[in-house]
Backbone as numpy.savetxt, mean C-alpha at the origin, in Angstrom:
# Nx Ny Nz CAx CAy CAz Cx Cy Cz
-16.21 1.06 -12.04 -14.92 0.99 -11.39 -14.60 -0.49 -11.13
-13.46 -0.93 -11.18 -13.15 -2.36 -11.58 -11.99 -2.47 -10.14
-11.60 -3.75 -10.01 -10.90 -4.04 -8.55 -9.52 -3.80 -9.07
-9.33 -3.93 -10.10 -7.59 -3.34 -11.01 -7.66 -2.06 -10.79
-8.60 -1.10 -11.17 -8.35 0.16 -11.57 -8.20 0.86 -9.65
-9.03 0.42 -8.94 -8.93 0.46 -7.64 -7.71 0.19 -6.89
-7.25 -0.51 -7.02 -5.91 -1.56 -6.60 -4.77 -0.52 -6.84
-4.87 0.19 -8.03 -3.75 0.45 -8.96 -3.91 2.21 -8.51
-4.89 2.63 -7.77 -5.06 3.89 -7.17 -4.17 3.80 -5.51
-4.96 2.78 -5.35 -4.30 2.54 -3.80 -3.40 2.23 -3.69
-2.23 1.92 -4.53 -1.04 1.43 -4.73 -0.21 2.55 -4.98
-0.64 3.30 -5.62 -0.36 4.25 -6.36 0.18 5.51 -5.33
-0.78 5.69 -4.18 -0.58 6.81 -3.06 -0.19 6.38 -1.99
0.04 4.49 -1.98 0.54 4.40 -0.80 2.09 4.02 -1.35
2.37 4.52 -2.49 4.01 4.26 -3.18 4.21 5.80 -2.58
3.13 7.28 -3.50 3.66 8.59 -2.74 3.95 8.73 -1.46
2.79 8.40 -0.67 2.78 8.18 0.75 4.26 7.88 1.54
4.48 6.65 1.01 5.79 5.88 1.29 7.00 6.89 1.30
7.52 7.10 0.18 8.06 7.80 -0.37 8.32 9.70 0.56
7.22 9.73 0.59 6.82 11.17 1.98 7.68 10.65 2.97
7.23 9.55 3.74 7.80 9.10 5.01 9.48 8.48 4.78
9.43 8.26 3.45 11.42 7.79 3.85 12.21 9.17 3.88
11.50 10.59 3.15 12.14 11.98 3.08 11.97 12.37 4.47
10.87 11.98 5.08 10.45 12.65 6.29 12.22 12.17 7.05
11.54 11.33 6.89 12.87 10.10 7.79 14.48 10.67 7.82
14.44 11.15 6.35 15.99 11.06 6.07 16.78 13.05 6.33
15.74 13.60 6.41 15.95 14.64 6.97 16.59 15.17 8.22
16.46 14.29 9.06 17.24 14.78 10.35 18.95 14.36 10.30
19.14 13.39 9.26 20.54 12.73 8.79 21.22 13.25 7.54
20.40 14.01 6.57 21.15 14.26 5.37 21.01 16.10 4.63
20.13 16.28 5.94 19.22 17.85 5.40 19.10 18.04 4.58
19.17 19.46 3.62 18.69 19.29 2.18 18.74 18.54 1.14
19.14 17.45 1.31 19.55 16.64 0.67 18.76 15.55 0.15
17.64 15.38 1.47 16.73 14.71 1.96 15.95 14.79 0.46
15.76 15.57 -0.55 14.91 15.40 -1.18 15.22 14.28 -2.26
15.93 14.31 -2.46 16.88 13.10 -3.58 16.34 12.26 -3.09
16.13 11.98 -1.61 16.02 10.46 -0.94 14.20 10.64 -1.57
13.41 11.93 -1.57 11.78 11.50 -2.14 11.69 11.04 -2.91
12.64 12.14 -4.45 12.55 11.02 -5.58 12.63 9.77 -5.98
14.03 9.30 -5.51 14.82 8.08 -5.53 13.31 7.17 -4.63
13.10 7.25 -3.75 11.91 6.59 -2.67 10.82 6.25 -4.20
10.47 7.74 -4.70 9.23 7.42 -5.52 9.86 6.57 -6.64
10.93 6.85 -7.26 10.90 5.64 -8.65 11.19 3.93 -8.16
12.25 4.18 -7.14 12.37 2.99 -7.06 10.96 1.87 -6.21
10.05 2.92 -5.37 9.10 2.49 -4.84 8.09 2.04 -5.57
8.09 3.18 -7.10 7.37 2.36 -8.20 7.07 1.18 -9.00
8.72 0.86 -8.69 9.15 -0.10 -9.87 9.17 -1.28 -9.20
9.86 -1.44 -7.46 9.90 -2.66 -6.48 8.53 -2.73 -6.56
7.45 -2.18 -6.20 6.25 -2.77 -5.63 5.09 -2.80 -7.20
5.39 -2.22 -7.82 4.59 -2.58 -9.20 3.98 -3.90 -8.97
4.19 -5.32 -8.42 3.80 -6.25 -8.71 2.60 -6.51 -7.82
2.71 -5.53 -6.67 1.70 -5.81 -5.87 0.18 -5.20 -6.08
0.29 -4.62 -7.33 -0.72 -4.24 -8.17 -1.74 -5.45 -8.24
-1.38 -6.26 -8.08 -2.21 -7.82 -8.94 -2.34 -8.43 -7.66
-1.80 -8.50 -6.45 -2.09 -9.09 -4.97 -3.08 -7.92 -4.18
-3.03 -6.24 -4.28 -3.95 -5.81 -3.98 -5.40 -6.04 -4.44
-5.20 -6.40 -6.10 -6.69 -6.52 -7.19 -7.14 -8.06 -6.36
-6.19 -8.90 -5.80 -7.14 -10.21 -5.34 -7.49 -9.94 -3.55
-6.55 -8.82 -3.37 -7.63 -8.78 -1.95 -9.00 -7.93 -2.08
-8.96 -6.74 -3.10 -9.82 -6.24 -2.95 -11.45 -7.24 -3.66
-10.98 -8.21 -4.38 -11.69 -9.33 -4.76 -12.37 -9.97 -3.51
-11.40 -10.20 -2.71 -11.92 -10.54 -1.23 -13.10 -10.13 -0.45
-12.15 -8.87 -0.41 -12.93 -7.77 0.42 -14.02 -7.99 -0.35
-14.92 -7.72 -1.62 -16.09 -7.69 -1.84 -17.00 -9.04 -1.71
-16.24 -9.88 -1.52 -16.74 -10.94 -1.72 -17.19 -11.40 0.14
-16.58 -10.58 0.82 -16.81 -11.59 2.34 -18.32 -11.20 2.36
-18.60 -12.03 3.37 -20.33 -11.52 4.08 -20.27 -11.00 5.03
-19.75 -10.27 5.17 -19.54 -8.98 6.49 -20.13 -8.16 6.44
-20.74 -6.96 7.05 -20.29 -5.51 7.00 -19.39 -4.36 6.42
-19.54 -3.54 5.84 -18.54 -2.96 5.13 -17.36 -2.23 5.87
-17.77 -1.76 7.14 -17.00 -1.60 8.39 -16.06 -2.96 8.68
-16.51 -3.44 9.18 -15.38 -5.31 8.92 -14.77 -5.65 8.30
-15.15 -5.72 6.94 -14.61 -5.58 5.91 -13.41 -5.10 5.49
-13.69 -3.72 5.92 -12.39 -2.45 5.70 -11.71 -2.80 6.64
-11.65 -3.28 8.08 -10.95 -3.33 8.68 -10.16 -4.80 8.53
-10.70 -5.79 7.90 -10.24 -6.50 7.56 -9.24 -6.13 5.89
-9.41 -5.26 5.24 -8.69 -5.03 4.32 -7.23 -4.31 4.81
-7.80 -3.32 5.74 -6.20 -2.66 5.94 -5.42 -4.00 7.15
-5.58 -5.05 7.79 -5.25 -5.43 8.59 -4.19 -6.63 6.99
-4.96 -7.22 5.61 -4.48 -7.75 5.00 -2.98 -6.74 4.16
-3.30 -5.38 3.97 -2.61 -4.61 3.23 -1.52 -4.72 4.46
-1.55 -4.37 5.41 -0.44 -4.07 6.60 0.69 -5.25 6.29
-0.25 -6.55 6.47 0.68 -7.80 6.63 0.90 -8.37 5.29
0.65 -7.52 3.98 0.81 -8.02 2.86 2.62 -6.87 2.45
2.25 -5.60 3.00 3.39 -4.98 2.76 4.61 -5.30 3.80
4.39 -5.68 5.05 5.27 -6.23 5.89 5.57 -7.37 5.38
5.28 -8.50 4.63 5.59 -9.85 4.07 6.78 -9.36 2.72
5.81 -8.67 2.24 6.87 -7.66 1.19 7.98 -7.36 1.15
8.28 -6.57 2.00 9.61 -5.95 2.49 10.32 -6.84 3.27
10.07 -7.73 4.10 10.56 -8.72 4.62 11.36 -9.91 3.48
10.61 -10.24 2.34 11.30 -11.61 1.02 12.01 -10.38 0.57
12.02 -8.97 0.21 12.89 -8.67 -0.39 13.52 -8.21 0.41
13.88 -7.99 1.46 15.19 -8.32 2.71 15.75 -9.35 3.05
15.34 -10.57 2.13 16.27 -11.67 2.04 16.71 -12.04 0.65
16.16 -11.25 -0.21 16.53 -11.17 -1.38 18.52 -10.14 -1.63
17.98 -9.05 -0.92 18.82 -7.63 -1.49 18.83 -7.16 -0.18
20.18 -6.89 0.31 20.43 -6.37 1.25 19.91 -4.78 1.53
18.87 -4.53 2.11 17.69 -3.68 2.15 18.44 -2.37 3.30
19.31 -3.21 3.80 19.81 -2.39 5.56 21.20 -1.35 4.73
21.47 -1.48 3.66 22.09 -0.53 2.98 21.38 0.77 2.65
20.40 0.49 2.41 19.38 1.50 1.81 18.56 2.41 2.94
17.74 1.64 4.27 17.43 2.12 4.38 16.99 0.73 6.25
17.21 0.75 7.35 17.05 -0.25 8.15 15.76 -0.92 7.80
15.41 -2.07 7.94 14.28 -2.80 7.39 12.70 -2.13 8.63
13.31 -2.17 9.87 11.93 -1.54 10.34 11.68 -0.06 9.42
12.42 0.54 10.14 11.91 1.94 9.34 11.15 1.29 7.62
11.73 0.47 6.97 10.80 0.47 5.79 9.41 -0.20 6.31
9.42 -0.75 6.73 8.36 -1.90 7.01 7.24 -0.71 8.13
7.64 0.03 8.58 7.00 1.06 9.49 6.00 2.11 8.74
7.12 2.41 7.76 6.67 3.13 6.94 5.94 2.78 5.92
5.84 1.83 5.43 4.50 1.49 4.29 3.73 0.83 4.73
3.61 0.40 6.34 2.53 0.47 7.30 1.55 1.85 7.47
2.22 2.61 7.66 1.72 3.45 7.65 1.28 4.28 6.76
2.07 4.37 5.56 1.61 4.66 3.73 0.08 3.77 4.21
0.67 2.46 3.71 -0.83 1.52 3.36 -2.32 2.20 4.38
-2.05 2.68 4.98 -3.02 2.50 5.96 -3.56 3.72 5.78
-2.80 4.65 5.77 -3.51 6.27 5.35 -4.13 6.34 3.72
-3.58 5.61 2.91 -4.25 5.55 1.38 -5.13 4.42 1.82
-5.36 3.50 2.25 -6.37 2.78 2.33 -7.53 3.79 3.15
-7.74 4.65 3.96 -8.66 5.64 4.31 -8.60 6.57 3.13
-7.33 6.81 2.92 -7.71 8.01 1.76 -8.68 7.48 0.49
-8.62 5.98 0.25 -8.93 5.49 -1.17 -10.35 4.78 -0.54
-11.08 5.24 0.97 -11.99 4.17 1.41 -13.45 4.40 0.23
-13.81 5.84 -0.13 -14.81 6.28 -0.36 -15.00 5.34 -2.33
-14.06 4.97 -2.84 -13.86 3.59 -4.07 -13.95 2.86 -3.45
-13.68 2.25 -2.63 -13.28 1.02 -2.30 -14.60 0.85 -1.26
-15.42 1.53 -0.97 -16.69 0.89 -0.82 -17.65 1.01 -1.70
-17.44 2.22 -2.72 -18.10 2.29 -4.02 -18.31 0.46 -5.01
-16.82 0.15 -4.92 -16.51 -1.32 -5.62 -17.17 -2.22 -4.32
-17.28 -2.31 -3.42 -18.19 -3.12 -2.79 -20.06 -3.00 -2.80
-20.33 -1.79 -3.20 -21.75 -1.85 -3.46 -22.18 -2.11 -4.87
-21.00 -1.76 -5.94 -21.27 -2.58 -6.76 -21.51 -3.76 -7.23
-20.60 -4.25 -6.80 -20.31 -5.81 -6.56 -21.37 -7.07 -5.37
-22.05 -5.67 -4.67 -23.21 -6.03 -4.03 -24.51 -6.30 -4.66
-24.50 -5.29 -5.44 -25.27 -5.16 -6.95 -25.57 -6.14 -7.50
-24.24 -6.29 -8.32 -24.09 -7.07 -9.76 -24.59 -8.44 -9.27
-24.59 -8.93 -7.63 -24.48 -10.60 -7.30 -26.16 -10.49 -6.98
-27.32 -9.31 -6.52 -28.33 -9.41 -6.51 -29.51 -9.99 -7.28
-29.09 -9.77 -9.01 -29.90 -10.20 -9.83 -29.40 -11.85 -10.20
């Protein structure tokens, strides 16, 4: 298992994730309607954050690399994912007027909270790729 193929999992469910929470969201304002807002959430959530594919692969580079604890570690990973997706959503809220779409907390809330539940959901790889990598630096 490689820090791309990892990266690109955890990215991957905290785009579904995301996507859950803007339908959750948009339900009390648009009712059945609300589901358009999942889809629309999942493609366009695909396609905006695609790049962070390659900034998750260098934290999780990190993460294996500190001399910590693997407990520390992780908690140091979701504390980087939090403030990597809040940095996120923040340049492209000065990019593209974001408050059309959707108010910038509520986004920024919400893939706080994506990131953070796929980073537990994805913990049991993502310490797999740290004992590897514990490994490979032994010999």
């Amino acid at each position: 298992m490689t820090t791309l193929s990892t990266a690109a999992i955890l990215w991957a469910k905290a785009v579904c994730l995301n996507a859950v929470i803007m339908f959750i969201a948009a339900i009390p304002s648009i009712n059945v309607f609300a589901i358009a807002v999942l889809f629309v959430a999942l493609l366009a959530g695909a396609v905006v954050t695609s790049p962070l594919i390659l900034v998750l692969d260098w934290l999780l580079k990190i993460f294996a690399r500190l001399p910590y604890h693997t407990t520390d570690k992780f908690t140091w990973l979701i504390f980087a994912l939090v403030g990597t997706a809040s940095a996120y959503y923040r340049g492209l809220a000065l990019l593209w007027p974001l408050s059309a779409v959707a108010p910038l907390s509520l986004l920024i809330t919400g893939a706080s909270i994506a990131v953070v539940i796929a980073a537990f959901w994805t913990k049991s790889s993502i310490i797999k790729l740290n004992s590897y990598h514990y490994e490979q630096h032994l010999v």
